[in-house]
Structures are given as structure tokens and as C-alpha cells.
N, CA, C and O atoms as CSV, one atom per row, in Angstrom:
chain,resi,resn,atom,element,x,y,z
A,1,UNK,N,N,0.842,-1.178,0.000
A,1,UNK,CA,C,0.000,0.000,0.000
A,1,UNK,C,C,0.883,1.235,0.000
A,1,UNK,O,O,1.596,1.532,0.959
A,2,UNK,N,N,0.794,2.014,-1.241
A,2,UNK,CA,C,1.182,3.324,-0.648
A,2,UNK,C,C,0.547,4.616,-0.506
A,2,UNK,O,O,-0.136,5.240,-1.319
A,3,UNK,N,N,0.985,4.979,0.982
A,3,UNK,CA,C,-0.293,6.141,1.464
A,3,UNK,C,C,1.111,7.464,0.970
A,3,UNK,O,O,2.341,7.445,0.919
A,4,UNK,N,N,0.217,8.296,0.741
A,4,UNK,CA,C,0.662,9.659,0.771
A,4,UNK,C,C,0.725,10.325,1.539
A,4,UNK,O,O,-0.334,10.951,1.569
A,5,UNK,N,N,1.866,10.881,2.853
A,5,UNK,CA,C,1.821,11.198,3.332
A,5,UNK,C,C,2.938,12.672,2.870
A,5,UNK,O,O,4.144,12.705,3.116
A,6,UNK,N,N,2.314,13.547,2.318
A,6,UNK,CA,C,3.440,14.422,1.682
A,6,UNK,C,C,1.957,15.973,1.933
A,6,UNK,O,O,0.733,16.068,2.015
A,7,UNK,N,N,2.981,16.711,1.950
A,7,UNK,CA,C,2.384,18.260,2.206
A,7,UNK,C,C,2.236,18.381,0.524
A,7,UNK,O,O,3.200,18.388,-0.241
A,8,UNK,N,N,0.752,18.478,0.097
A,8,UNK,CA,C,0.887,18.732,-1.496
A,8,UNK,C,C,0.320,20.088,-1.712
A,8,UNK,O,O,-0.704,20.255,-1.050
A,9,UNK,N,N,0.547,20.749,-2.182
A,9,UNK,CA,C,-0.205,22.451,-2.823
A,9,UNK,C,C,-0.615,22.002,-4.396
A,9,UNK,O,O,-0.329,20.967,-4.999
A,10,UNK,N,N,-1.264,22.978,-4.758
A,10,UNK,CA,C,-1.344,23.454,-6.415
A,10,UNK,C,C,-1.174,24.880,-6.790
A,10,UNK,O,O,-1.067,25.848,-6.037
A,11,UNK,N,N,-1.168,24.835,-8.215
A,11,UNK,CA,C,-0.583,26.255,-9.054
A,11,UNK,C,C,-1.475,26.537,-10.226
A,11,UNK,O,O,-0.979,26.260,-11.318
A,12,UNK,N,N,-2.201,26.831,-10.226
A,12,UNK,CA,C,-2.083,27.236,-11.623
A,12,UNK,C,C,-1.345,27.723,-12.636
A,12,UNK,O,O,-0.958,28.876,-12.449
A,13,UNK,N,N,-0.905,27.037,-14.021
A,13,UNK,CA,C,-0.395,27.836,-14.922
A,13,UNK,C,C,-0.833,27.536,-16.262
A,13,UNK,O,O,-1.464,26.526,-16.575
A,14,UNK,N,N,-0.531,28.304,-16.910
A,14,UNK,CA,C,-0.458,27.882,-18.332
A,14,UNK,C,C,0.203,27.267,-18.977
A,14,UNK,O,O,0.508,27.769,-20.059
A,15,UNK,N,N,0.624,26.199,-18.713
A,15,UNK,CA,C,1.280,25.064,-19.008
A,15,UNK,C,C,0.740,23.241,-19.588
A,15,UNK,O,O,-0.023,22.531,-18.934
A,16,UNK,N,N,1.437,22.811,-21.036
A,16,UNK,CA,C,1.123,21.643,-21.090
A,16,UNK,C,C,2.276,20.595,-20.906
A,16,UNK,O,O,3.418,20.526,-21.360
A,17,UNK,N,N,1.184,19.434,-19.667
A,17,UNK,CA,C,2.256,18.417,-19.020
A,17,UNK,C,C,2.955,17.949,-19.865
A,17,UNK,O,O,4.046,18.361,-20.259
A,18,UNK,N,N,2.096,16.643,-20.346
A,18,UNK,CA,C,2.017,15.586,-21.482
A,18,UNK,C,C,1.101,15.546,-22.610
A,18,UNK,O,O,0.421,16.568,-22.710
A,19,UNK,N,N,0.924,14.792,-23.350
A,19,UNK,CA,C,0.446,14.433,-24.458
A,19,UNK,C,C,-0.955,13.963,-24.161
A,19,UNK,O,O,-1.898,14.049,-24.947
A,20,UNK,N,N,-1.007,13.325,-22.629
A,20,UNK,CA,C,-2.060,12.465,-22.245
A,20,UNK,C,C,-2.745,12.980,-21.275
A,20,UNK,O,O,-3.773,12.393,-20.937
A,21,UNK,N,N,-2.410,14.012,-20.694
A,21,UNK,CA,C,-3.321,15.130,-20.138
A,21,UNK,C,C,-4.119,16.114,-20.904
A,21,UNK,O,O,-4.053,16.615,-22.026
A,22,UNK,N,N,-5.363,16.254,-19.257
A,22,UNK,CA,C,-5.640,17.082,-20.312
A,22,UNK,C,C,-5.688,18.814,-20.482
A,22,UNK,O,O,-5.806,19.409,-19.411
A,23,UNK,N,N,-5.633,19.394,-21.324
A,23,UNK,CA,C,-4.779,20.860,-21.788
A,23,UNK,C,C,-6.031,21.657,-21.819
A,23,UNK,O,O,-7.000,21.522,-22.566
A,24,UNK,N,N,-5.752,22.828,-20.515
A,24,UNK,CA,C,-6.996,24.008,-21.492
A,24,UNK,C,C,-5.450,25.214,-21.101
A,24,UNK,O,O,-4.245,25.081,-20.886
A,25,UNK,N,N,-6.511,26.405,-21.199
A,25,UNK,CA,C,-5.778,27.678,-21.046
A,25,UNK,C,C,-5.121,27.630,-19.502
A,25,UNK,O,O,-4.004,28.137,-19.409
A,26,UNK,N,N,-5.708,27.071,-18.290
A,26,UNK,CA,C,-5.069,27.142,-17.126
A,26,UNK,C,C,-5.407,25.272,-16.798
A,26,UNK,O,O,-6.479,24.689,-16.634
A,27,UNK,N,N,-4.592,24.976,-16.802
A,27,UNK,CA,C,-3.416,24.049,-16.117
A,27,UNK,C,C,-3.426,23.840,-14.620
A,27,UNK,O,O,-2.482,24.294,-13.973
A,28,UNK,N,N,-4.589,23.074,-13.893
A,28,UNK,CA,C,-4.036,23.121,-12.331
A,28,UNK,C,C,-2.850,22.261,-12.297
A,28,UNK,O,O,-2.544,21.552,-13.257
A,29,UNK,N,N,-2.074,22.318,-11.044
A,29,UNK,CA,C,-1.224,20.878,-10.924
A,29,UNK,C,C,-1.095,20.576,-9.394
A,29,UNK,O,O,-1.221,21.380,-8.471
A,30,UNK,N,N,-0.845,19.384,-9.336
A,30,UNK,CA,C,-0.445,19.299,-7.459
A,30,UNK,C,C,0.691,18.859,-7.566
A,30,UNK,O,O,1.092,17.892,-8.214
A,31,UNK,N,N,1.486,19.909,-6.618
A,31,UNK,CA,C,2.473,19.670,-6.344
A,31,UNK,C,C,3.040,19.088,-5.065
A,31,UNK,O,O,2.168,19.134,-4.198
A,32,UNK,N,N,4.546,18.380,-4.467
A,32,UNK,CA,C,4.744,17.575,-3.332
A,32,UNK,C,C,5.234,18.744,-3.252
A,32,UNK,O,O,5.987,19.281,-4.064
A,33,UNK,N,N,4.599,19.400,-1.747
A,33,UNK,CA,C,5.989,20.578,-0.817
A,33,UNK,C,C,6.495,19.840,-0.260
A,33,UNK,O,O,7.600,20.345,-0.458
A,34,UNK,N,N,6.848,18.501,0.681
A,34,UNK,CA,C,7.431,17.789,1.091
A,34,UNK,C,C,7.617,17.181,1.046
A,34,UNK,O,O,7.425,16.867,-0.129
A,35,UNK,N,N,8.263,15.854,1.907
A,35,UNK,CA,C,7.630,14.546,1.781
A,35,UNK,C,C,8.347,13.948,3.117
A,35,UNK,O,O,9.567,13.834,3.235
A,36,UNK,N,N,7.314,13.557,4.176
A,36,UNK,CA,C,7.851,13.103,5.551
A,36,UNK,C,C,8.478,11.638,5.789
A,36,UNK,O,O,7.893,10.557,5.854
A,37,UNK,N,N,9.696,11.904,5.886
A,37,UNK,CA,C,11.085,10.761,6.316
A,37,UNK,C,C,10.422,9.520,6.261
A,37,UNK,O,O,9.324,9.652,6.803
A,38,UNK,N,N,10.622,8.212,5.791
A,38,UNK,CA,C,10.276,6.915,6.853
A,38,UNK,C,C,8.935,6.644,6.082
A,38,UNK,O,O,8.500,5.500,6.218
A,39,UNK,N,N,8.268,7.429,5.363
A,39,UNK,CA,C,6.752,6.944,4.873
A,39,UNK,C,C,6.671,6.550,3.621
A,39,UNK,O,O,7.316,7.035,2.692
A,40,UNK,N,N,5.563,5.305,3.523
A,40,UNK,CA,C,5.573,4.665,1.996
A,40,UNK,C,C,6.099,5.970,0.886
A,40,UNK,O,O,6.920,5.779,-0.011
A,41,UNK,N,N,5.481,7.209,1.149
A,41,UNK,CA,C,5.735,7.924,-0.151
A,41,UNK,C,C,7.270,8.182,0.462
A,41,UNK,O,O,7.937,7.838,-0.514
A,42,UNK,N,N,8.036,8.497,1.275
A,42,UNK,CA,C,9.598,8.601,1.203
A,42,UNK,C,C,9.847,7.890,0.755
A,42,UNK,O,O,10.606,8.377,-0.083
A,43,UNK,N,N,9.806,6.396,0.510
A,43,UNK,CA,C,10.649,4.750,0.359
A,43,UNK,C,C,10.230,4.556,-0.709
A,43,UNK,O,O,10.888,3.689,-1.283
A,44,UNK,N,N,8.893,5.210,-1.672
A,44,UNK,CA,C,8.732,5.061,-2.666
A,44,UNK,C,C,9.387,6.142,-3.970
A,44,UNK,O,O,9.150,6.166,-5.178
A,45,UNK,N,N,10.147,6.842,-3.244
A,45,UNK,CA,C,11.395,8.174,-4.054
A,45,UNK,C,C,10.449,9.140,-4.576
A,45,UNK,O,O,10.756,9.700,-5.628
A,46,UNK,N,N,9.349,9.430,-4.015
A,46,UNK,CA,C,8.305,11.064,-3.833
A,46,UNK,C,C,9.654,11.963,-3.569
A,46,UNK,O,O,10.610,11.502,-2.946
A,47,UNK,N,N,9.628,13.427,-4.160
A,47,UNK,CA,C,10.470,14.116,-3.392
A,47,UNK,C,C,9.525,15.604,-3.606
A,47,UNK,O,O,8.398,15.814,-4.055
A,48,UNK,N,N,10.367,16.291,-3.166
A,48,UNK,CA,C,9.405,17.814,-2.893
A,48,UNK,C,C,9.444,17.988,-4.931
A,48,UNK,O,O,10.048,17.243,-5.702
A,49,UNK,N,N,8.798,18.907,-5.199
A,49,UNK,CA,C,8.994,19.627,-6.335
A,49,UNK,C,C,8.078,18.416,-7.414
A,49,UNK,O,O,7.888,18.484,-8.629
A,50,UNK,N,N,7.783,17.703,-6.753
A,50,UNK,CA,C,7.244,16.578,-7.456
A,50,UNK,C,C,6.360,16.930,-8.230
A,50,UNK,O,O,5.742,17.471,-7.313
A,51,UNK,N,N,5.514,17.185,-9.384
A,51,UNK,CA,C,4.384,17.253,-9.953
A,51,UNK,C,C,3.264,15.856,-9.847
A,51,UNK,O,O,3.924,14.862,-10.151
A,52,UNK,N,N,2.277,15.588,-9.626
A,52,UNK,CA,C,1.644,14.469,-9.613
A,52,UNK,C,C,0.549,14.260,-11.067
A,52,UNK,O,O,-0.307,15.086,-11.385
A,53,UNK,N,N,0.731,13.427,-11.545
A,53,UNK,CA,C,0.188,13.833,-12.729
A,53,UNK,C,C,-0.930,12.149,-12.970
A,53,UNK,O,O,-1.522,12.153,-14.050
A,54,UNK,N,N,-1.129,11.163,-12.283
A,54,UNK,CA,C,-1.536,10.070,-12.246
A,54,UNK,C,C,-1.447,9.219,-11.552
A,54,UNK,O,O,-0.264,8.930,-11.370
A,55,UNK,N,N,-2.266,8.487,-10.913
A,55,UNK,CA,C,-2.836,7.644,-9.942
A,55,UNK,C,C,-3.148,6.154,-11.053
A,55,UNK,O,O,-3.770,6.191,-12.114
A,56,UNK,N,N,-2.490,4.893,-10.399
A,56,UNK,CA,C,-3.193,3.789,-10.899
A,56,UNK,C,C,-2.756,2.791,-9.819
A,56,UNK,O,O,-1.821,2.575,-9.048
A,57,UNK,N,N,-4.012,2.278,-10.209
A,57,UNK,CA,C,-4.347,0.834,-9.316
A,57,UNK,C,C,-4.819,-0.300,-10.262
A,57,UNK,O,O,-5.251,0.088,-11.347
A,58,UNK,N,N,-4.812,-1.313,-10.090
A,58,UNK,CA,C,-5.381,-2.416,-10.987
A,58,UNK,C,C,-6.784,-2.559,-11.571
A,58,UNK,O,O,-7.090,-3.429,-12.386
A,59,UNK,N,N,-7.732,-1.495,-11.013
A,59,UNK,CA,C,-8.744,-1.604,-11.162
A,59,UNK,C,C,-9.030,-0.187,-11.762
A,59,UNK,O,O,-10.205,0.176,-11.804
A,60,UNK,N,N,-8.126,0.576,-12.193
A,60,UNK,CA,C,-8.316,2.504,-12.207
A,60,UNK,C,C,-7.490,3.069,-12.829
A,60,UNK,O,O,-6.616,2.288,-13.204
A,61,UNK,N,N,-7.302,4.292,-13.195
A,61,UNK,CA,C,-6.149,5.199,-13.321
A,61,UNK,C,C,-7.050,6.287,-13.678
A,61,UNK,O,O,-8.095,6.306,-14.329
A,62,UNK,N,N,-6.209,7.406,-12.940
A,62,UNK,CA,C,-6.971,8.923,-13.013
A,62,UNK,C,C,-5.998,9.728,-13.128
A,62,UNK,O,O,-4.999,9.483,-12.451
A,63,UNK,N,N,-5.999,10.566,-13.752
A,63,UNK,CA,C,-5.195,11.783,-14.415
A,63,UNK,C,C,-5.692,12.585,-12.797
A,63,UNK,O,O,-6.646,12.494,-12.023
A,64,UNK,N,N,-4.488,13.326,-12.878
A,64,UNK,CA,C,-5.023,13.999,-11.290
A,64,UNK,C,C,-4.573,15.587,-11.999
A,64,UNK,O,O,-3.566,15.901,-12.634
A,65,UNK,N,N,-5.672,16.325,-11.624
A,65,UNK,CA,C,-5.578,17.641,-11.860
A,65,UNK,C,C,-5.986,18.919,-10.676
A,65,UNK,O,O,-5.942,20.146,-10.759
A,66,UNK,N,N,-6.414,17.935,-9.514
A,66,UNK,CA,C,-6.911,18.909,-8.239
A,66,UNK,C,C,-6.047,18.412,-7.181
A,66,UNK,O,O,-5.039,17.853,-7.613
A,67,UNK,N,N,-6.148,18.454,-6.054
A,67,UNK,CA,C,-5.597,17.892,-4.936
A,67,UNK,C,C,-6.920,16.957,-4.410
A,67,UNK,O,O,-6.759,15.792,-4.047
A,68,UNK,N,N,-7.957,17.479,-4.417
A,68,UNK,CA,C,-9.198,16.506,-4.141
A,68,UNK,C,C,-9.193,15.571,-4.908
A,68,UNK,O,O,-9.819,14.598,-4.488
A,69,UNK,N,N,-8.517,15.408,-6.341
A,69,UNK,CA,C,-8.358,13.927,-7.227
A,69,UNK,C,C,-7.661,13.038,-6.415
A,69,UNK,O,O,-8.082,11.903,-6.189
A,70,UNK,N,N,-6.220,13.650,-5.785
A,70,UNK,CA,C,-5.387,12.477,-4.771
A,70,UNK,C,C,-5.963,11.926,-3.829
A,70,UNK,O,O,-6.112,10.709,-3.727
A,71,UNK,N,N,-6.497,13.094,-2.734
A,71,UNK,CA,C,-7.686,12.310,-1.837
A,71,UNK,C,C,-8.675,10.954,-1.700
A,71,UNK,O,O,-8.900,10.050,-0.895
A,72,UNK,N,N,-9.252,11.562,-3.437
A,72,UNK,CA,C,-10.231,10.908,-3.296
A,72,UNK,C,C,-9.603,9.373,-4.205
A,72,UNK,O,O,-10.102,8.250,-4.125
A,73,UNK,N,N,-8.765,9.656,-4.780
A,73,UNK,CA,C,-8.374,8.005,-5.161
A,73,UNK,C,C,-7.761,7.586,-4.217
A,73,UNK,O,O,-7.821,6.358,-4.159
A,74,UNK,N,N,-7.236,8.003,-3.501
A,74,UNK,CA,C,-6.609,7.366,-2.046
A,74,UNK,C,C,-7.122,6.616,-1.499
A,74,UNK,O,O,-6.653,5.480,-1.419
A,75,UNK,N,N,-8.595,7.057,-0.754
A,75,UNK,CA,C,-9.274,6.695,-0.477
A,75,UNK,C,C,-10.303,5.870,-0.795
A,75,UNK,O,O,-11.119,5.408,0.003
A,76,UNK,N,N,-10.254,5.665,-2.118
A,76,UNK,CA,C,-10.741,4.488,-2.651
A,76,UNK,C,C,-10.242,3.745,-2.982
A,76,UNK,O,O,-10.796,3.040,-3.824
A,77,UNK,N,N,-8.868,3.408,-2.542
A,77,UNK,CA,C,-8.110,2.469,-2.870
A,77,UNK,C,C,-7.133,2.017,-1.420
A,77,UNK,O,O,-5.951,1.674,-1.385
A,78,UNK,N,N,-7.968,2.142,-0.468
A,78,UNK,CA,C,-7.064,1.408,0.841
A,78,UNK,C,C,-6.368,0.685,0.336
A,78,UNK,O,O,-6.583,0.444,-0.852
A,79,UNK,N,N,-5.339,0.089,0.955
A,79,UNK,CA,C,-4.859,-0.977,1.117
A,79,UNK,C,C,-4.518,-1.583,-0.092
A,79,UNK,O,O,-4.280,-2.791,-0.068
A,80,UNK,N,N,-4.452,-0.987,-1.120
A,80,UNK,CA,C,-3.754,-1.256,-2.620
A,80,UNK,C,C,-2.722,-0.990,-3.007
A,80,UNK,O,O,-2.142,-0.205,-2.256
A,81,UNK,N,N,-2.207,-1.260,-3.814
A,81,UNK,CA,C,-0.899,-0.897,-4.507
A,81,UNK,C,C,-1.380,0.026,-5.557
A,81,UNK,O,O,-2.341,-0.098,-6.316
A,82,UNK,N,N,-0.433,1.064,-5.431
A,82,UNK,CA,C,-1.057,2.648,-5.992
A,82,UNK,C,C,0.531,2.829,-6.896
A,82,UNK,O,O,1.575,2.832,-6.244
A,83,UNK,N,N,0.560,2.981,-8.508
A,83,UNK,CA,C,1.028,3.375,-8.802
A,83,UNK,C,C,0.646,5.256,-8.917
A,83,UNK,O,O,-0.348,5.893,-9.268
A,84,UNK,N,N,2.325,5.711,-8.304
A,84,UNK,CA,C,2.246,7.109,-9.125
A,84,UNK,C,C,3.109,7.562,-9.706
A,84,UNK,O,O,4.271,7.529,-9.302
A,85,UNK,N,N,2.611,8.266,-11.153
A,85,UNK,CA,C,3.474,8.693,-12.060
A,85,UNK,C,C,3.793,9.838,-11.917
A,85,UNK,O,O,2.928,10.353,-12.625
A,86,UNK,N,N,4.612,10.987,-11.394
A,86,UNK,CA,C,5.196,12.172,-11.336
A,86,UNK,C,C,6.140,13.073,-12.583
A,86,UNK,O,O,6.898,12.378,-13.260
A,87,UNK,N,N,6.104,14.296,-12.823
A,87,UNK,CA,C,6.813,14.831,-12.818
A,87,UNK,C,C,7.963,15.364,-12.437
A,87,UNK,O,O,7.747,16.511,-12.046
A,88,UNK,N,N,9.341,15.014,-12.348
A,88,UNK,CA,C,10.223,15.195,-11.579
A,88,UNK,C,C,11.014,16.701,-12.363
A,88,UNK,O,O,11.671,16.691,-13.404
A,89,UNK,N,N,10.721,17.818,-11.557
A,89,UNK,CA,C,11.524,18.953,-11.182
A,89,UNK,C,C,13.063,19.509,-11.551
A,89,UNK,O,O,13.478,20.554,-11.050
């Protein structure tokens, strides 16, 4: 299982991620401000500056564009194995 335990913010910009997102004029993103020592997301190589850009589980995958997207796939996915795909900084 990996839980997220990381201080995340967002930004708006005008910016396009990938190819497989999706693109208007403003661009939210969530970003990692941290990421606390010792926790699945430390051991899983989360680092600050992180962009989060996708959530998958065996049963899912969600393009994440809010911070309420991480939440809420989190949470619907106790106790699963959570791939996440980032932007690295």
C-alpha cells in the first residue's frame, strides 16, 4: 500500500504536461511541498517539487488535476498498490 503522506499544494499555470493530459488555457497541478522521512511515499522516491500527474491501481487510473483527485483516489483504494506517475523537477 502506498499512502501519501506528503504536504501537497497546487498552481495554476499555463502550461502543457504531457500528451495524455488534459490541456486548457489554465493548467491546475499538485504539487509535493514535502515529503515526511520513513513513509511509503519517502521509500517510494516522492520528493518535494514533485508534480503528480496520475494515480493507478489495478482496477483505475486517473489523471489527477486537483488535490481533491489524490484524496479521493486514495481513499478508494485502501490498502492497494497505488502506482504514481510524477513529474520530476
Amino acid at each position: 500500500m502506498l499512502a501519501i503522506f506528503v504536504f501537497i499544494s497546487w498552481a495554476g499555470t499555463p502550461t502543457q504536461i504531457d500528451d495524455d493530459m488534459p490541456v486548457g488555457i489554465l493548467h491546475t497541478k499538485v504539487l509535493i511541498g514535502s515529503v515526511v522521512p520513513s513513509t511509503p511515499a519517502a521509500e517510494a522516491g516522492l520528493a518535494p517539487s514533485d508534480i503528480i500527474l496520475r494515480l493507478q491501481s489495478n482496477e483505475e487510473q486517473k489523471n489527477i488535476i486537483f488535490m481533491n483527485d489524490v484524496q479521493t483516489f486514495v481513499d478508494a483504494h485502501k490498502g492497494a498498490v497505488v502506482d504514481v506517475t510524477v513529474l520530476r523537477a
